[in-house]
C-alpha positions in Angstrom: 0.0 0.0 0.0 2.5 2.8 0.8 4.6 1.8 -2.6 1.3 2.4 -4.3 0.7 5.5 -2.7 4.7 6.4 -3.2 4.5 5.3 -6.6 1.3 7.6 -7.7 1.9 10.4 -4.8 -1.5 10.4 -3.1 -1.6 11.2 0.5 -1.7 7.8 3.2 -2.4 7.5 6.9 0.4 5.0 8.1 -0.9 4.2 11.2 1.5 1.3 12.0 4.8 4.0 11.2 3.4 6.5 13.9 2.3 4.2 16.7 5.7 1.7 16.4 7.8 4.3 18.4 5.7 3.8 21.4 5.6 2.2 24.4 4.5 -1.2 23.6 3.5 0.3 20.4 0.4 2.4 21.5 -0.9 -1.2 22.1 -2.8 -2.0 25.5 -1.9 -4.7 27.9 -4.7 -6.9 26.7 -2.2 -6.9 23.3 -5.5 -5.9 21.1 -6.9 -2.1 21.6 -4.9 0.9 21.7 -4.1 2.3 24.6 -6.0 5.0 26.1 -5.0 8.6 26.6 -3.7 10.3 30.2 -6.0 13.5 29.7 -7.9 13.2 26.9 -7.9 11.5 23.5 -7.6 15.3 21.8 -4.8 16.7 23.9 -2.3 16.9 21.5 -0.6 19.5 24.0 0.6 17.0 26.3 3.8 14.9 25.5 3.0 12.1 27.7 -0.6 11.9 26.2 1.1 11.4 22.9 3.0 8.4 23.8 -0.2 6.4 23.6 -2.4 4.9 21.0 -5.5 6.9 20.8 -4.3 10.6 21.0 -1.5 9.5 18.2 -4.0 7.6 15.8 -6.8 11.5 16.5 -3.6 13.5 15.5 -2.1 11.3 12.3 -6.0 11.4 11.1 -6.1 14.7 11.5 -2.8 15.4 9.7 -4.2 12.9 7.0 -7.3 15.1 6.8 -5.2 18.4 6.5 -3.2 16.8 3.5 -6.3 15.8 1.9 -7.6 18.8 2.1 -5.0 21.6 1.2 -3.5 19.6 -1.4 -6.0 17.2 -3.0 -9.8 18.7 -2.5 -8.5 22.3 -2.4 -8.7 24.1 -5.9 
């Protein structure tokens, strides 16, 4: 998938890249869900917030989004 999106340059939300640098891989203890936040799932404000899986997958959508949008929906 990413050599496809590479290969034709369209925007892709790589998940896996962003939540592999953290603590057991932004992965709970029960080895299935994401872990959850320390304040809140939106805080991207707080560094120790965004060492765990929820409040890293909200901001690499969100960056995701803001690609899409200035450079492929926006005239």
């Amino acid at each position: 998938m990413i050599r496809v999106a590479l290969d034709f340059n369209v925007p892709v939300m790589n998940l896996w890249l962003a939540l592999e640098p953290l603590p057991g891989h932004g992965i709970d203890n029960d080895g299935y869900h994401m872990n959850g936040p320390y304040t809140r799932a939106g805080d991207f404000a707080t560094a120790r917030n965004l060492r765990t899986g929820y409040p890293m997958r909200n901001l690499v959508t969100l960056q995701t989004l803001t690609v899409l949008w200035r450079d492929v929906l926006s005239p």
